[in-house]
N, C-alpha and C positions, 0 to 999 in steps of 0.2 A: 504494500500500500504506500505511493507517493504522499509526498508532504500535503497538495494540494486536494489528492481523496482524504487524507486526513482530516485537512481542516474542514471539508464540506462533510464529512461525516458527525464532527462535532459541532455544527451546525446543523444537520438533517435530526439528530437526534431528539432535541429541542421539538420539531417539529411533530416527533412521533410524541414526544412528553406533554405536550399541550392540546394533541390533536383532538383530543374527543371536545375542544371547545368549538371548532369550528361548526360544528354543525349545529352546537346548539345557539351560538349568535344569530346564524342564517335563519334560523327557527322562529327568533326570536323576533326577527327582522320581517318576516312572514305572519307573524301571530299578529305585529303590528300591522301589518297590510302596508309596511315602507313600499315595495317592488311597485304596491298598484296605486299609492300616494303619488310617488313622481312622474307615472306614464302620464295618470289624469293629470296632472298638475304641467305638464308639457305640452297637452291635447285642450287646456280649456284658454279662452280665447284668448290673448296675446301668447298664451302659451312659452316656454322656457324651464330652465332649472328653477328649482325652487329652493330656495334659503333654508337655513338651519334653523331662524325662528318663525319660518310658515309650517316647515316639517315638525318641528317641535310642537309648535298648536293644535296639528292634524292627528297627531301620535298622543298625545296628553303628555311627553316625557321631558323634562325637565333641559336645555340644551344642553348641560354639562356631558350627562352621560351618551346622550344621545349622539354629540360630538364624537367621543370615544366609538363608541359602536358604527359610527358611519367610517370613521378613520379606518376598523380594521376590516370592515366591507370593500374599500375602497381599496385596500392592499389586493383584496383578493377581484377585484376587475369584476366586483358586485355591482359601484357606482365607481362613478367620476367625477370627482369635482370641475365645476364648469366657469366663465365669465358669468356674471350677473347680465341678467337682461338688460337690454338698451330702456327698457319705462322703468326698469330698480327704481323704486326710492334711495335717496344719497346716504339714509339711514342704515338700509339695507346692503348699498353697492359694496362695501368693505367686507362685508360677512362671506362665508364660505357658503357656495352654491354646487346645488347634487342635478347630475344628471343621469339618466340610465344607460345601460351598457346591454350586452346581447345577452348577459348572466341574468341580470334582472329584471328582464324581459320573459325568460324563460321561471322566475318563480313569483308570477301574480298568479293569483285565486282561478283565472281560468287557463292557467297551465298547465305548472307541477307544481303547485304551491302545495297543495296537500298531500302532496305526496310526501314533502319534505318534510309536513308535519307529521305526518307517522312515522319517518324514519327518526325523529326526537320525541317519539311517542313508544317506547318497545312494550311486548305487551304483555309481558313479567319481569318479575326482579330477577328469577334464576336465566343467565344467557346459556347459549351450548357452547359455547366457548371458552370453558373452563377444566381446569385439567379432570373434575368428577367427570363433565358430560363427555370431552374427549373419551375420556378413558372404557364407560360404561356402553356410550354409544346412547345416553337416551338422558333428558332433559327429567326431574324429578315432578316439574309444576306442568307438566305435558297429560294431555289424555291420552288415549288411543283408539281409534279408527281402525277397523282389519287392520289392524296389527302396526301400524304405522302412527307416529306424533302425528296429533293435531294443531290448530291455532286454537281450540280451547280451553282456552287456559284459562284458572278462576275467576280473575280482573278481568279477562278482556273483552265483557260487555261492557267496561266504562269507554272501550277506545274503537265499539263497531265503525260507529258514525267515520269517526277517522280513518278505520281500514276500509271500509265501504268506497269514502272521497278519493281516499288516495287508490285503489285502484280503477276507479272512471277517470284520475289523472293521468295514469300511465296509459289505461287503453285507451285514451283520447289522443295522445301523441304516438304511440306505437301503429294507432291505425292509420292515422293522417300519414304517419312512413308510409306505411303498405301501400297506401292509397296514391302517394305519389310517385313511387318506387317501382312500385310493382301489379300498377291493374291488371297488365295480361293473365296475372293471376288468378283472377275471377271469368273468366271470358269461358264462356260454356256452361258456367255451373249456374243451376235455376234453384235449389236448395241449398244453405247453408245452413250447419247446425254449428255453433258457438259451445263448447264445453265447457261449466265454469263461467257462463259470462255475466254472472251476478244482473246488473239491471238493464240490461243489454248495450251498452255506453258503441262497445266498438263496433257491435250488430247493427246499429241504427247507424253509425256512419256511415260501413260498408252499402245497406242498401240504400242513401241518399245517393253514396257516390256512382253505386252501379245497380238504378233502376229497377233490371229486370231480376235481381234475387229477391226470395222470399226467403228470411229468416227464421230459425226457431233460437231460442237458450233456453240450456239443460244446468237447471241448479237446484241446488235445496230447495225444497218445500218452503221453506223457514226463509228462503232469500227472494226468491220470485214472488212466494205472495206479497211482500211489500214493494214488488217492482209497479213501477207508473207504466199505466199504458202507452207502447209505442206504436207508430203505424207503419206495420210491414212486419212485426215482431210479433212472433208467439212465444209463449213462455209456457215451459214444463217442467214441475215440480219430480226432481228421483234422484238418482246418483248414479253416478257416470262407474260403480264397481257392479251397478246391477244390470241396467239396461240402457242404452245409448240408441234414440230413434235413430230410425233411415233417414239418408237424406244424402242428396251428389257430393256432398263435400262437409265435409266435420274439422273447425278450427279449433285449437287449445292454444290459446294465449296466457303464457306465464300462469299456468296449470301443472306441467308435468316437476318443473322443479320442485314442486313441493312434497316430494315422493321417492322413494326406494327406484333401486332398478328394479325388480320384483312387481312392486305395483304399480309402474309405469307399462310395463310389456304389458302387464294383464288390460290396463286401463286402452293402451295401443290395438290389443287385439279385438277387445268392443269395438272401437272405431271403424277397424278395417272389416269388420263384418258387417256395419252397418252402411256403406258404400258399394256403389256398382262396385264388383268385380274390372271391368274392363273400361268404365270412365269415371270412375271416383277416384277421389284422393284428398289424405290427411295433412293439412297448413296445421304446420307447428310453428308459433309464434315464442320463440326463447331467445336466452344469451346463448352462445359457441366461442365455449373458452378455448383462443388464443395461447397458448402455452409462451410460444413466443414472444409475440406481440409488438414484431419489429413494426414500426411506421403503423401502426393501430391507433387510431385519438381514441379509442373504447378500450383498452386492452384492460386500461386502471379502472374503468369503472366496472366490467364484469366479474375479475376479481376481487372488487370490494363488492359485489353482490354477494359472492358465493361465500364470504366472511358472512356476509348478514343473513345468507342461508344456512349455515351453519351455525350460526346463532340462534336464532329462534326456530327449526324442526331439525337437527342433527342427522338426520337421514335426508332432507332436500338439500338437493346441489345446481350450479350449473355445469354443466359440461360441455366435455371437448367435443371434437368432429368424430371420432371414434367412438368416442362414448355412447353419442346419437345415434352413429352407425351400429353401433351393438345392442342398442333397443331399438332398431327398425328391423334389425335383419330376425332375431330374436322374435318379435310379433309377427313375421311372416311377411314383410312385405317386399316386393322381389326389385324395387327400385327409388331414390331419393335422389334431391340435389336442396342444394345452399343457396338461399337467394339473401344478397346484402342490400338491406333497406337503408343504409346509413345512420343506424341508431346503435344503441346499444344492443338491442335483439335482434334476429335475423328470422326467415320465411323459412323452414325445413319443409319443402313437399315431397311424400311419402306416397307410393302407389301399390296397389294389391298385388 
């Protein structure tokens, strides 16, 4: 180790010793609704950055600390400090003025904002990232499901609403990928069935985007009956270990991570029976972990997934291209490919 990886290494460490702060600022900065303060506050009419003491008004927060917290926002290419508008007040012109950046853009309320909030939301005190759950292979505050941890954990009715938000956050931007990435994807299929899609977020985008689908989502009794009606969507209450309707085409969006190889194949091999033989086929919406992750801008964030899968269900992971390969070929399906949407998840289509 050179002198110069030394000293970046006694700098980098710092960065692992502080880091579980970072997310709870941005959290923080989010609960406040800063992200959706300054867009509005840029869109209403002379429009511009807005000062430290209009954000401080808008926020209830005092400017001392709120200074600080935008300071280390601002490290992180959160905000930007900007020139004061040309109509400033002279009162105002000396003050520090926030503008947004493409980070803070990406966590207002109809983004990922809530997504964010459940990741500073976990949903027990015991993580699986501790040398017990290592060791044992299974979380003590976990229930189980056919044999496999669940997300029910005794608390975590206080934090539905939150995991409910935060996953219409992520299928909101994971479908809009799909959607712009990859429609030839949909071209032929007149059914799709959603596995897992809680209140059909990504079902009703797909079929604004592409017309001629007729949707169903297959979830809990317990999750569809409080689903809002949508139009072009049916909702069917069962579980996808028992029976999976027919239908041309069956999507699992950030479904199978949360599951054993084991009950992944079995969950695979419903699917592939419930699809034509000869023109069906299974859209697996996941992460594909990169091992290397030369020239990746995602390689750090699917790795920190698979920490936070490993944290809360000790048997969900993401996986590699192999790994996927050995529960497609394993359920029986005689062919796949990789489709890169430019996000952190990618299109696996799967065929009988």
């Amino acid at each position: 180790m050179g002198l110069d990886e030394e000293a970046r290494a006694r700098a980098e460490v710092w960065n692992y010793a502080f880091g579980y702060i970072n997310c709870r600022v941005v959290k923080c900065a989010v609960e406040l609704e800063i992200p959706d303060i300054v867009r509005k506050h840029a869109g209403a009419g002379a429009g511009g950055p807005v000062s430290l003491s209009e954000l401080s008004s808008a926020v209830g927060v005092p400017t001392e600390p709120l200074h600080r917290i935008m300071r280390f926002l601002i490290h992180h290419r959160i905000f930007k400090t900007s020139p004061p508008p040309p109509h400033a007040e002279s009162s105002s012109s000396d003050e520090v003025h926030y503008a947004a950046t493409p980070l803070s853009g990406l966590l207002t309320r109809d983004n990922l904002a809530p997504f964010m909030l459940l990741q500073g939301t976990p949903p027990g005190p015991n993580r699986g990232i501790t040398p017990e759950a290592l060791r044992t292979g299974r979380r003590p505050d976990l229930k189980s499901v056919n044999g496999e941890d669940t997300w029910s954990v005794p608390d975590f009715g206080y934090h539905m609403k939150v995991f409910t938000d935060s996953m219409a956050a992520h299928a909101r931007v994971a479908t809009q990928a799909v959607i712009d990435n990859f429609p030839e994807g949909f071209e032929g299929i007149e059914t799709l069935l959603d596995v897992g899609g809680r209140h059909g977020m990504a079902l009703s985008m797909l079929v604004k985007a592409f017309p001629w689908l007729r949707g169903t989502v297959l979830d809990l009794p317990k999750i569809v009956d409080h689903a809002p009606p949508l139009e072009g969507i049916h909702f069917v209450g069962g579980s996808m270990f028992e029976n999976i309707p027919n239908s041309n085409a069956v999507m699992l969006m950030w479904i199978l991570h949360d599951w054993s190889d084991e009950a992944c194949i079995d969950i695979l091999k419903k699917c592939k029976d419930a699809i034509p033989k000869d023109t069906g086929k299974v859209m697996i919406v996941e992460a594909v972990i990169d091992e290397d992750g030369e020239g990746d801008e995602y390689a750090g964030a699917r790795l920190s997934l698979d920490m936070v899968m490993m944290s809360v269900m000790v048997k969900g992971k993401e996986r590699t291209y192999k790994e996927w390969a050995y529960l497609l070929e394993e359920a029986g399906f005689s062919r796949h490919n990789v489709v890169n949407i430019k996000t952190v998840v990618s299109v696996i289509e799967a065929y009988p």
